[in-house]
N, C-alpha and C positions, 0 to 999 in steps of 0.2 A: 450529416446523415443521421435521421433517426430512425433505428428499430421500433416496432409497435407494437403490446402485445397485451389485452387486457388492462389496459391503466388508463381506465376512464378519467378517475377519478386527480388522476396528476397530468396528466395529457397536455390541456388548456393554458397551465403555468409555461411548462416545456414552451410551448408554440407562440403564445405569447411573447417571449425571450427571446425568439430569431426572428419573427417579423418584425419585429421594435429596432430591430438591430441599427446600429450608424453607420454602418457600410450596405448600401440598401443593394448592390449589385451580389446576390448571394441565390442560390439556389437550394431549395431546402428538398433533398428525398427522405419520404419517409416510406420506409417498409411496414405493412401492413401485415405482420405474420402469422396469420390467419384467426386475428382475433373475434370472439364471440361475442364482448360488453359493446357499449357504447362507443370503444374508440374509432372504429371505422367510421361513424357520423359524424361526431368531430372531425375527423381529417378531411373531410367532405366539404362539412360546413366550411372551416377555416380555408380550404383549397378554392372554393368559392369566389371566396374575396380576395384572395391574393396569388395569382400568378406562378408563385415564385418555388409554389408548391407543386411535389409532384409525389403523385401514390401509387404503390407498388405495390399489389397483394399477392400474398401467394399462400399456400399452406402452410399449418406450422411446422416449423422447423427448429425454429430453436434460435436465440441468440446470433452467435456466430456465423449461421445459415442467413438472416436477414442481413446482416452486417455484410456479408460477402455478395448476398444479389443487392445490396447499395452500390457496393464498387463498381458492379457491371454499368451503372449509369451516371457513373461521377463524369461533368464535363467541368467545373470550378479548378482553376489555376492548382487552390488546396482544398485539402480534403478533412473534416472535424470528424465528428464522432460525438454526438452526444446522446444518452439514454434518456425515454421516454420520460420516468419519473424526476430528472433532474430539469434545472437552469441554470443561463448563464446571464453575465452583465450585460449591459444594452450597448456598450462598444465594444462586445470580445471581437468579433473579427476585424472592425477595423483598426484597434490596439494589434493584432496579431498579424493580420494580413502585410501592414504597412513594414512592422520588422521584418518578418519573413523574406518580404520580396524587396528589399533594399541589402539582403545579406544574400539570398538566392539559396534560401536554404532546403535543406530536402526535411529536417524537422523542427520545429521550435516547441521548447514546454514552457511552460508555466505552473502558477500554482491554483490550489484548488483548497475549497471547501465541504467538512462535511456540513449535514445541517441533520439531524435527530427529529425525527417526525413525533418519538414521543413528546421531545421535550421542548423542540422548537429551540433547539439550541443549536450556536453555527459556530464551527472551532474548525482548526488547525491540529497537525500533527506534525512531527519532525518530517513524516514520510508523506503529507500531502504539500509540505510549504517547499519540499525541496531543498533544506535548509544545508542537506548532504556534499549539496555542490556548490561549491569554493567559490565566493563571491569572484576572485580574480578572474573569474572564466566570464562575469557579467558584459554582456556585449559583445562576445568574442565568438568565433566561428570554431567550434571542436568537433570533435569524433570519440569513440568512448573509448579508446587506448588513454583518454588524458582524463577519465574518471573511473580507469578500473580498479582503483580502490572504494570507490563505493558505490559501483555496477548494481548489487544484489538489492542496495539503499535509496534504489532512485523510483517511483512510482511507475509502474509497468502499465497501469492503465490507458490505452489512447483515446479517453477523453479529457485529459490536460496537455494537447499535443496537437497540434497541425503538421498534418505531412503535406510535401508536395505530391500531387497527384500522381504526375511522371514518373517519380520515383518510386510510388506504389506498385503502381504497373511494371517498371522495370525489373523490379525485386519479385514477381507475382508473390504480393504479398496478400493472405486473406489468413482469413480464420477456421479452424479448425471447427466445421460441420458435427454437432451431436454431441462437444463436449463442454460442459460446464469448466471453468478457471481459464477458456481460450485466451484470454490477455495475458498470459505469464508466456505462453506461446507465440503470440503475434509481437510480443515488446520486444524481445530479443532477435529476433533476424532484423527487424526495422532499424534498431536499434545500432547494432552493429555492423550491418551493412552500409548507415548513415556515413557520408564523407561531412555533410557540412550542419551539424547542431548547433543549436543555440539556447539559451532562455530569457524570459524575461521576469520581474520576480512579482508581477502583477497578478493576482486572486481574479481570478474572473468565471470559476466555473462552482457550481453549488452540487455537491454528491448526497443527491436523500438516502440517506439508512433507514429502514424499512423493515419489521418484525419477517417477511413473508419472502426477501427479496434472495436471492440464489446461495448467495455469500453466506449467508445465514439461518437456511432454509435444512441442512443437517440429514439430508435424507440420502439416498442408494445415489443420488447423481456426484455427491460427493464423493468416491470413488471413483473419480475422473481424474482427481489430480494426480492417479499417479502413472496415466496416460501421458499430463501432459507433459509431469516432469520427465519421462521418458525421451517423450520429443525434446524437451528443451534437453538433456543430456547429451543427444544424440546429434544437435545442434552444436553445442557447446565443445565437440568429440570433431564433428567434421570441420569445422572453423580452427582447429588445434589451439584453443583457448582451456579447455579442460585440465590439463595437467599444471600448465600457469597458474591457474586460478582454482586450484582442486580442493584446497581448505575451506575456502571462502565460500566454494558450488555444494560441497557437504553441507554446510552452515546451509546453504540456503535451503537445502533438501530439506532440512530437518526443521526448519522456521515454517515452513510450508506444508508438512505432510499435521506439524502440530497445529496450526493453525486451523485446516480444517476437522480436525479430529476432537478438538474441543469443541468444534461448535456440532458434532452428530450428537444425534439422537442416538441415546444411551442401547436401544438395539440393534444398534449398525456395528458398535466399538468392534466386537470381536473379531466381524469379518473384516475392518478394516484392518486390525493387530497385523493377521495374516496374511494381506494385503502388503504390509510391513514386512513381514517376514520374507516370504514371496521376492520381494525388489531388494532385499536386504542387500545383498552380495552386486547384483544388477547393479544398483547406485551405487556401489561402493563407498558404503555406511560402515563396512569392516576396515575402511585405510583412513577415519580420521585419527589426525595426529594428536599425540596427549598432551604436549605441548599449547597446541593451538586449541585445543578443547576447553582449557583453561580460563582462554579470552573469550567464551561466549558468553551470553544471558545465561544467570544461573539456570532461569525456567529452560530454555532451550536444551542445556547442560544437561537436566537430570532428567528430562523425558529424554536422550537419546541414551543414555545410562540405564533407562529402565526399558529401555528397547533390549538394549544387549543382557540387560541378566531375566528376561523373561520366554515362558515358553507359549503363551497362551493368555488371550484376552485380559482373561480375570484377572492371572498372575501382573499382569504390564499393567492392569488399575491400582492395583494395590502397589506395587515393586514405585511407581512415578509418584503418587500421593505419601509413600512414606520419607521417598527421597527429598518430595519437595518439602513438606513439613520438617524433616529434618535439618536442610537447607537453613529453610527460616528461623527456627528452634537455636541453629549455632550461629547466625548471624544476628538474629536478637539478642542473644545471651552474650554474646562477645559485646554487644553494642552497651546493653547493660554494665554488661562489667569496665569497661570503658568511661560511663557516665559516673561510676558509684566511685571508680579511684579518682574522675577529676574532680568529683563534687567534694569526697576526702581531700583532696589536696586542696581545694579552696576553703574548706573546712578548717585545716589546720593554719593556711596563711593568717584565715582571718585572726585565730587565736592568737598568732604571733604579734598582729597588728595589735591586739586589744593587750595583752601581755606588754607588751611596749609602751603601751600604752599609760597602764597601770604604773609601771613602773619607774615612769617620767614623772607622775603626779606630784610625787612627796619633795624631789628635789624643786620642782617649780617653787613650790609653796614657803620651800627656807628661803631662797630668792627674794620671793615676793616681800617675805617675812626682814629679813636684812634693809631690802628697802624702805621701808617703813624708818 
């Protein structure tokens, strides 16, 4: 299924990459949501010549909105998910298809790449390779009770993921209408409702990063995520997973709320601060433990540090910038100090060696001398 929206200019790639495909029994929906560029003529054209294609237009809606009138037309065994501006390998679905349906799974992931449009660079990250999940689980059918140690670690996106379709529908699984970060929403019921998961540890999908694209876009929409961690709390709450895993679900709040708060635009900070404040007590950000506070990212560490001793925007910029700098200030200096006593001590070995050294020379020499 692909969303449509404005992306003339990357469209062509995308579509290219599922016609070519090696499993040619594939049906492609693209939602057309209600774009104004070129891409509706493209979907035309390409729809033209192949069959396999089918166009859906409707007004814009948003993401999530497109992605959910897909579902209403999914008839394919599984169901992908790929975004407009991305591709994928020319055998992802028959690599994928073929595991899937010889384990009878309701998801399989995989790994995935970014690709940097400025720089034309294609990498990996610990959290796109999936590197999180314990090779022993390779080939084997699970459920996330046997990765809830690194539940929050695992890539929440569902376009590194084939679901079974059924299982969609059984779960009425869709997406959250009108809110930007809907996949932190839709990962976790799917997810955990899953009886039979799998992976395989094959790259087959390409994620363009994009100066303009949502994630990074920094504006009033970003003040969604704390709708959506909402839901996922409330999820998290009714499943009686929450108090299990109530360290680890803080952590995640707080990986998350900073995430997008670094990337606004420096006129939104304040209202999000109090945005913060706002859900402070709500997420229960007042019962991390000090203990477990300990084991995070430092950065994660001192922005939730500088949540708690501020009252106000400005204060939480300055109160997190001193912290972090501070941070670094005593872990460089330690580090420093560290290098300067081993370099001393190699310093002094050496002397000893040349000392020794010295000191051997004169007896050599009546030796030598005697032999004579």
């Amino acid at each position: 299924m692909v969303p449509v929206y404005n992306i003339e200019n990357y469209l062509k790639k995308c579509l290219d990459s599922l016609i070519n495909q090696t499993l040619e029994d594939i049906e492609i929906i693209c939602v057309n949501d209600g774009s104004t560029d070129n891409s509706l003529a493209i979907l035309e054209d390409y729809a033209s010549k192949d069959k396999r294609i089918k166009i859906i237009t409707q007004k814009n809606g948003g993401l999530s909105a497109a992605r959910n009138t897909g579902l209403k037309y999914i008839n394919g065994e599984y169901t992908s998910f790929i975004d407009s501006d991305d591709w994928i390998e020319i055998d992802t679905y028959e690599s994928l298809y073929s595991f899937a349906k010889s384990k009878n799974l309701d998801i399989l992931m995989f790994p995935f790449s970014f690709y940097n449009e400025n720089t034309a660079e294609v990498y990996k990250t610990q959290y796109t390779s999936l590197e999180v999940v314990d090779s022993h689980l390779d080939n084997k059918i699970f459920t996330y009770t046997d990765v809830k140690d690194v539940l929050f670690k695992i890539a929440h996106s569902p376009v590194n993921k084939i679901y079974k379709s059924s299982y969609l529908s059984d779960i009425d699984a869709h997406f959250k209408d009108g809110l930007n970060y809907e996949d932190l929403a839709f990962f976790f019921p799917t997810f955990i409702n899953a009886k039979r998961i799998s992976i395989i540890r094959k790259p087959l999908y390409f994620y363009r990063i994009r100066d303009e694209s949502i994630s990074t876009s920094g504006g009033e929409g970003s003040y969604d995520i704390f709708k959506i961690l909402s839901i996922f709390l409330d999820f998290m709450k009714e499943k009686n997973i929450f108090e299990e895993l109530k360290q680890e679900i803080l952590m995640y709040l707080i990986v998350n709320i900073k995430f997008v708060y670094l990337r606004l635009n420096e006129k939104y900070r304040n209202e999000f601060f109090k945005l913060i404040e706002d859900d402070y007590k709500k997420f229960s950000l007042d019962q991390v433990d000090e203990e477990y506070l300990k084991k995070w990212h430092f950065d994660d560490r001192v922005f939730y540090e500088a949540i708690s001793n501020s009252n106000n925007g400005k204060e939480f910029e300055l109160n997190y910038k001193m912290k972090y700098y501070e941070f670094l200030y005593n872990h460089y200096n330690t580090l420093y100090n560290d290098l300067k006593n081993e370099n001393q001590r190699l310093l002094d070995e050496n002397i000893l060696l040349k000392n020794k050294k010295e000191n051997n020379k004169f007896p050599q020499k009546i030796s030598s001398f005697f032999k004579k």
